[in-house]
C-alpha positions as CSV (number, residue, x, y, z in Angstrom):
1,X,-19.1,-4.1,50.6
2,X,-22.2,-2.4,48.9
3,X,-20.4,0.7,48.3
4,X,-17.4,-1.1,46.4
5,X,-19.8,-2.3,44.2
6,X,-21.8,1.4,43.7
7,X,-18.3,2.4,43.0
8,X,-17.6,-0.5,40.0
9,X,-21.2,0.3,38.7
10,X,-20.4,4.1,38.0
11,X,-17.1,3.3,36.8
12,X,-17.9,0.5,34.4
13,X,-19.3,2.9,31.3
14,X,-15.9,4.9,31.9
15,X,-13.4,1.6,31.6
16,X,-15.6,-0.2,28.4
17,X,-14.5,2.9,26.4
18,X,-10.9,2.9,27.7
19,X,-10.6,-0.7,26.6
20,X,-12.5,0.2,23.3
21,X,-9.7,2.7,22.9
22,X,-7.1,0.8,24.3
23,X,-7.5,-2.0,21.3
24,X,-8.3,0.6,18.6
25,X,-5.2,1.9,18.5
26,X,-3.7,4.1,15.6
27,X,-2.5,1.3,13.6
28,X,-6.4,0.5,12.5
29,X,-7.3,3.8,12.2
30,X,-5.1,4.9,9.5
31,X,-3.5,1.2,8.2
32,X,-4.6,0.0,5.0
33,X,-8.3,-1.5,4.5
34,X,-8.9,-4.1,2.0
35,X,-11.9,-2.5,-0.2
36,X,-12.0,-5.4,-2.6
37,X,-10.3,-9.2,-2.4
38,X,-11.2,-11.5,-5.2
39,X,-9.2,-14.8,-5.1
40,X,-6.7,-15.9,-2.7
41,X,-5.4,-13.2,-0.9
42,X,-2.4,-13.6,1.3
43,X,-0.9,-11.4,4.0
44,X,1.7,-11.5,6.0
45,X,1.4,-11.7,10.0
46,X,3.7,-12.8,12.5
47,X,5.8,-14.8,9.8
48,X,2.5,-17.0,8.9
49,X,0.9,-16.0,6.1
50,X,-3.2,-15.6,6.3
51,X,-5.5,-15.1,3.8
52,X,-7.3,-11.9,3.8
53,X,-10.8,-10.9,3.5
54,X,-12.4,-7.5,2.2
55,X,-12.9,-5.0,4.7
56,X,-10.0,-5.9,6.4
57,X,-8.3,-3.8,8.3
58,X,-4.0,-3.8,8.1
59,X,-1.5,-2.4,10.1
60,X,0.9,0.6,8.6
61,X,3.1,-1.8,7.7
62,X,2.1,-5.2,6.3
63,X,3.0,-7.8,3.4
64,X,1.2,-8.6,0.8
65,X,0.9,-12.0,-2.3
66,X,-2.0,-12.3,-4.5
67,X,-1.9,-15.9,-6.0
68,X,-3.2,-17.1,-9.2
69,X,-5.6,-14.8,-11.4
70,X,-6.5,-13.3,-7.9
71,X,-6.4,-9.3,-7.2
72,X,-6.6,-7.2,-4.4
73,X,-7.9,-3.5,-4.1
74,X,-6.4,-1.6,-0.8
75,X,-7.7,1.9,0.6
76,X,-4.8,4.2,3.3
77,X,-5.1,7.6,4.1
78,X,-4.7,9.8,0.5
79,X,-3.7,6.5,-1.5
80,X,-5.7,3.8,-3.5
81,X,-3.8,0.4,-4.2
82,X,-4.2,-2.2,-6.4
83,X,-2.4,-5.4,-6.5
84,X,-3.2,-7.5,-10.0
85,X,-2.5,-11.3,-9.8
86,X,0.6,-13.0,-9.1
87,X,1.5,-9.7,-7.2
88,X,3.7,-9.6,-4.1
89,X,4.4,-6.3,-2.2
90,X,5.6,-4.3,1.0
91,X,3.5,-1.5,2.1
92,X,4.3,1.0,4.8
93,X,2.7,4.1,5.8
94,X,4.9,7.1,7.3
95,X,4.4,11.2,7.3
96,X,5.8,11.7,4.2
97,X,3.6,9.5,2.4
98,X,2.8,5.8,1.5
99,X,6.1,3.3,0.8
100,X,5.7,0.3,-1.7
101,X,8.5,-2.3,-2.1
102,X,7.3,-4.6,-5.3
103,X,8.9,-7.5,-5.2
104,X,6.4,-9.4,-8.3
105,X,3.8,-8.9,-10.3
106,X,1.7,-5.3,-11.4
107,X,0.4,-2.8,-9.7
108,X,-1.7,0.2,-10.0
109,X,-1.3,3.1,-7.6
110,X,-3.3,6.5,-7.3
111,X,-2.5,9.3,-5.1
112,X,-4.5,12.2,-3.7
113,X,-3.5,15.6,-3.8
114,X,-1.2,16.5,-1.0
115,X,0.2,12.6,-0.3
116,X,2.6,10.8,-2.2
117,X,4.1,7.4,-3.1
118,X,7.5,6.0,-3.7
119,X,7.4,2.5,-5.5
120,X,10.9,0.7,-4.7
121,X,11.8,-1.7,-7.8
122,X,14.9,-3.8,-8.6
123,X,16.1,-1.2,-10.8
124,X,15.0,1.8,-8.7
125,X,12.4,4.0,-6.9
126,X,9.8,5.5,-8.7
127,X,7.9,8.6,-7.1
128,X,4.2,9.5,-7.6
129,X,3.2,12.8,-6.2
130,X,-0.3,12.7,-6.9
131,X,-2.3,11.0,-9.4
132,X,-2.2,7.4,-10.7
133,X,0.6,4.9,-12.7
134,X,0.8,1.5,-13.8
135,X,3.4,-0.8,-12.8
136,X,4.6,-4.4,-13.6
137,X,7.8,-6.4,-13.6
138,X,8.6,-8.2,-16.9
139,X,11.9,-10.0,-16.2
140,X,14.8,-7.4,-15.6
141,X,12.8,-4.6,-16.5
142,X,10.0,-2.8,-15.3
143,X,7.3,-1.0,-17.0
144,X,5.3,1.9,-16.1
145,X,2.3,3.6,-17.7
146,X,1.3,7.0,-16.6
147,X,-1.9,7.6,-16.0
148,X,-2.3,11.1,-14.2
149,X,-0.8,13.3,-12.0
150,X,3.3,13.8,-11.3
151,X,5.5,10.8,-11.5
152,X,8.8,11.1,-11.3
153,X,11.1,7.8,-12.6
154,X,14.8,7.4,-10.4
155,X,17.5,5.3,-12.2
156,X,20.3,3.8,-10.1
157,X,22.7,6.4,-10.3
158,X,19.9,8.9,-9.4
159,X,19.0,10.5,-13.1
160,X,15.5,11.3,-12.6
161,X,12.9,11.0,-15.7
162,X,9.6,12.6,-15.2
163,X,6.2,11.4,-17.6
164,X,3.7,13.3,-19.3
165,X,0.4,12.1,-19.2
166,X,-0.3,9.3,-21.1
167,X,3.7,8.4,-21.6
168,X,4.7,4.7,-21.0
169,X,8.5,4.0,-20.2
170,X,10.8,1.4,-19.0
171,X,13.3,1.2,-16.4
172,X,16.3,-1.8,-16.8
173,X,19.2,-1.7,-14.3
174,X,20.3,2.2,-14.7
175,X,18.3,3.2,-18.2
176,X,14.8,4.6,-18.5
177,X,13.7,4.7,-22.0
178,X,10.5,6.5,-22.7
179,X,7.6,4.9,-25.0
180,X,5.8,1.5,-25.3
C-alpha cells in the first residue's frame, strides 16, 4: 500500500498542471478580455444574460448589450473594441480576423497591422484592415467616421466604397454617400 501512495506523491505535481491546462483551454487564451466596464454590462452565456466585470475573460465567440449611459472597452488578439451605451453586438474570433455583427447602438473599432475586422450592419458589411472607425446606427442608416487605417464600405449589391482618412459617410439600404 505504501508504494501506491509514493507513486500518487510523484505524480501529483505532473496531474495539477494537466488540470491547470485542461481548464485553460484556447478559448481564454485568445477570447476577448474586458479592459474597461463602466455601467451595466451584459453578456450573453448559455441564453442567461450576466453582467460582466473588467478583466473578464470571454470566449471567441460571445454576445454583448451595454445598457443605459454604460460602455464597455474589449481587448482580442490584434483588435481593440469599444461598445458606447445602449450598444448591442456579436463578436467572433476566426483566422482571418475578428467578426462583429452590430445589432444597436455605436461602436469604435481599431485594428492592428496584419488583423482585420468585418462589421456586419443592416445595410451591409463594412471591412477594416487595419486602423480604427467609428460606427453608430441612427435609424435605417448607419454612419461611419474614419479614423485611420484602410476601411473599406460594402453596399448590398456589393459596390465597395473605400475612406480617406478623416472621411465620414453613410450607408442606407444599398447607397453609401460620402460626407457628414
Amino acid at each position: 500500500m505504501v508504494p501506491i501512495f509514493r507513486t500518487f506523491r510523484q505524480l501529483r505535481p505532473g496531474l495539477a498542471a494537466l488540470l491547470i491546462l485542461a481548464t485553460a483551454g484556447p478559448a481564454v487564451a485568445d477570447g476577448w478580455r474586458a479592459t474597461h466596464v463602466q455601467g451595466v454590462v451584459l453578456s450573453l452565456v448559455d441564453h442567461t444574460w450576466h453582467d460582466l466585470a473588467r478583466g473578464e475573460q470571454l470566449p471567441r465567440s460571445t454576445t454583448l448589450r451595454t445598457l443605459g449611459r454604460s460602455h464597455l472597452d474589449l481587448a482580442g488578439p490584434g483588435i481593440e473594441l469599444r461598445l458606447e451605451h445602449g450598444a448591442a453586438a456579436e463578436l467572433s474570433q476566426a483566422e482571418s480576423g475578428a467578426a462583429i455583427v452590430l445589432h444597436a447602438g455605436a461602436i469604435t473599432v481599431s485594428v492592428a497591422d496584419g488583423h482585420s475586422a468585418t462589421i456586419s450592419t443592416q445595410s451591409g458589411p463594412i471591412r477594416l484592415a487595419s486602423g480604427a472607425v467609428q460606427i453608430w446606427l441612427e435609424g435605417v442608416e448607419i454612419g461611419i467616421a474614419h479614423v485611420r487605417g484602410d476601411v473599406e464600405i460594402f453596399d448590398s449589391v456589393g459596390t465597395c466604397t473605400r475612406l480617406a482618412s478623416g472621411e465620414r459617410a453613410r450607408l442606407a439600404s444599398s447607397v453609401v454617400s460620402l460626407g457628414p
